[in-house]
C-alpha positions, 0 to 999 in steps of 0.5 A, a space after each residue: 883082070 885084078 891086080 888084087 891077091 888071089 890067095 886066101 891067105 892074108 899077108 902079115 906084117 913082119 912084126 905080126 908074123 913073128 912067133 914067140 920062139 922067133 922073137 925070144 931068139 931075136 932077143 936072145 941074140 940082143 941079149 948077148 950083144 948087149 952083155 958082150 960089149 958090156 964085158 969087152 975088156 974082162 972075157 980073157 979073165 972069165 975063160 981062165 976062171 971058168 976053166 978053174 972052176 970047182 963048184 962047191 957048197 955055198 959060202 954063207 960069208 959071202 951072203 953076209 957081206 952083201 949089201 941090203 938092196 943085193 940082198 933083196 935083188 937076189 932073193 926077190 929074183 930067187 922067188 920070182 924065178 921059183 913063183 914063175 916056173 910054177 905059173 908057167 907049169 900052172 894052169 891059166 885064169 884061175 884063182 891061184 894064177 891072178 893071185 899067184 901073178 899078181 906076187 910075181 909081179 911085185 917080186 919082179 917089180 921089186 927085183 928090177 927097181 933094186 937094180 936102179 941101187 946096185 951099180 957094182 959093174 960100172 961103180 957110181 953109174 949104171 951099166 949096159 945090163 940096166 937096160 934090162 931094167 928099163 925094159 922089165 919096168 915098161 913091159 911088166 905094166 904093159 903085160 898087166 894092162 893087157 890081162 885086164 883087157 884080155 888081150 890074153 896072146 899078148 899077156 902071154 908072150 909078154 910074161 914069157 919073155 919076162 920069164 925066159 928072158 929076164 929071169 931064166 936067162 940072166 940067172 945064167 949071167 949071174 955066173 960069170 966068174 966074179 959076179 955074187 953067185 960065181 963067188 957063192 959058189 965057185 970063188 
């Protein structure tokens, strides 16, 4: 008697049995941990801001007073995000989608290295969130590598969480009260 398998089905390694849903709600969960111990001292003062919140029409004189490298964060990161959700929306491997993602990678290329400049959470120094900057500069190369090898699953899962991660899901803790985008439109 064999001690071999019986099933048809190959085992997977845990890594390769991961679905993209399962491994964005691992990062998601990372995520939050990460910003979490980044904010531990302030989270009673963003529940009372929070809690006073009125939204209103942005405040121009705020986007005047920010820095010039805040200022091409954000609107590199508002097109990224505008580029991206049409990409995401688009259909694949046509001429529009490389040209289309070749912009979206400069836009998120130029978002992430402008994040090297700003260090207004932890003045002079780079905080824990810069770890999402590290992340974006080793993935996005990777995810372009793997298009023009047509390695297309892993172009995909990797653009997504880029996507989802970086942009759709860090947009969100763009509003913690005290934060640019709180202050543009709720401060």
């Amino acid at each position: 008697m064999s001690l071999a398998r019986q099933d048809s089905q190959p085992r997977l390694s845990p890594l390769k049995a991961m679905t993209f849903g399962r491994g964005f709600a691992l990062s998601l969960v990372v995520v939050l941990l990460i910003l979490t111990g980044a904010m531990w001292g302030i989270w009673p003062a963003i529940w009372l801001d929070l809690a006073a919140a009125r939204p209103r029409a942005p405040d121009f004189a705020v986007l005047a007073e920010l820095s010039p490298v805040v200022k091409i964060h954000l609107y590199t990161a508002l097109a990224a995000l505008v580029l991206g959700a049409v990409l995401m929306a688009a259909r694949k491997g046509r001429t529009f989608h490389r040209v289309a993602g070749w912009m979206w990678v400069a836009l998120v290329m130029t978002t992430a290295l402008s994040t090297l400049f700003i260090t207004s959470l932890s003045p002079g120094r780079w905080s824990l969130i810069h770890l999402f900057t590290g992340w974006t500069l080793i993935i996005l190369p990777l995810a372009v590598m793997w298009a023009r090898r047509r390695d297309v699953a892993r172009h995909r899962r990797a653009m997504m969480g880029l996507f989802y991660g970086a942009f759709a899901i860090n947009l969100a803790f763009t509003f913690i009260p005290g934060r640019t985008m709180w202050t543009l439109f709720f401060g």
